[in-house]
N, C-alpha and C positions, 0 to 999 in steps of 0.2 A: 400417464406419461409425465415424465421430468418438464419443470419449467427454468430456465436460465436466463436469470436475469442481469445484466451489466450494467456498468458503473464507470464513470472518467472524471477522476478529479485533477485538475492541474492545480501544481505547486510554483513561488516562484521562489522558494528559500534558494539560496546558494547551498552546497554541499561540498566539502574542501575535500582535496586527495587523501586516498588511504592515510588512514594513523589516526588518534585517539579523540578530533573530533569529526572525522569522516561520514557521522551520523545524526538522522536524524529521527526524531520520534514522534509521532503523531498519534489520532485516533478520526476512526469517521464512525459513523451512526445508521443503521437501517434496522428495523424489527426482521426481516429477510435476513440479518445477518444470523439468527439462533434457527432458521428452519431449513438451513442444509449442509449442502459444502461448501466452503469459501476459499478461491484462489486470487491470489493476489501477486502483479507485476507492476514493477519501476521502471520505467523507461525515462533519460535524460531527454529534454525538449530540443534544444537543440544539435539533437545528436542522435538520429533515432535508433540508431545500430549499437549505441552503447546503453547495454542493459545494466542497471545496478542491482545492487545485492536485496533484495527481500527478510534482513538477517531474522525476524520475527512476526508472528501475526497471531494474534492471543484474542479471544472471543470471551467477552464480559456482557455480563448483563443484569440488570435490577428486577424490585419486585415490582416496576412499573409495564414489565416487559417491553423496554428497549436494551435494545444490544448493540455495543457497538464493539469495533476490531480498534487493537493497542498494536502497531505496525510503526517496527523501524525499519529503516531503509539506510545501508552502506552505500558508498562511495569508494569502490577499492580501486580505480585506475589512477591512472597518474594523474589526469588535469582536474581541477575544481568544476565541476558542473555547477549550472544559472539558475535554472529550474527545471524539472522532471511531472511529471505525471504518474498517475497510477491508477492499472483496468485492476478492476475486484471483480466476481467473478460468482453469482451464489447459483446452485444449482439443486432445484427443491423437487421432491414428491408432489 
């Protein structure tokens, strides 16, 4: 049977409207992150209905076997969002 395991990181960066620095890049860390699927959603904090963009989520990992996810997150509406959060999502054998 699949196990799924969750994750909530809140952020408090500012994230400015759509255009060229609209984004932002981070990474998070778990060994779970190389033994399944990984989804991954932005939601603004003060705003729970407005979902941001996900533009990227890239799975890296060493010979120490930790892995972690390289995850940018857009901003394409019109107002600056304050801070956002983000559910990750692994779902393993």
């Amino acid at each position: 049977m699949a196990t799924v395991t969750l994750f909530r990181n809140d952020f408090a960066w500012t994230i400015p409207p759509r255009g060229p620095d609209g984004h932002v890049y981070f990474w998070l860390e778990s060994p779970l992150f190389g033994r399944g699927a990984v989804t991954v959603t932005a939601v603004a904090t003060y705003a729970p209905e407005r979902y941001l963009e996900v533009t990227q989520v890239a799975t890296r990992g060493d010979y120490a076997g930790r892995f972690y996810l390289d995850i940018v997150v857009t901003n394409n509406g019109p107002i600056t969002v304050g801070g956002f959060y983000v559910h990750t999502s692994v779902i393993s054998p």
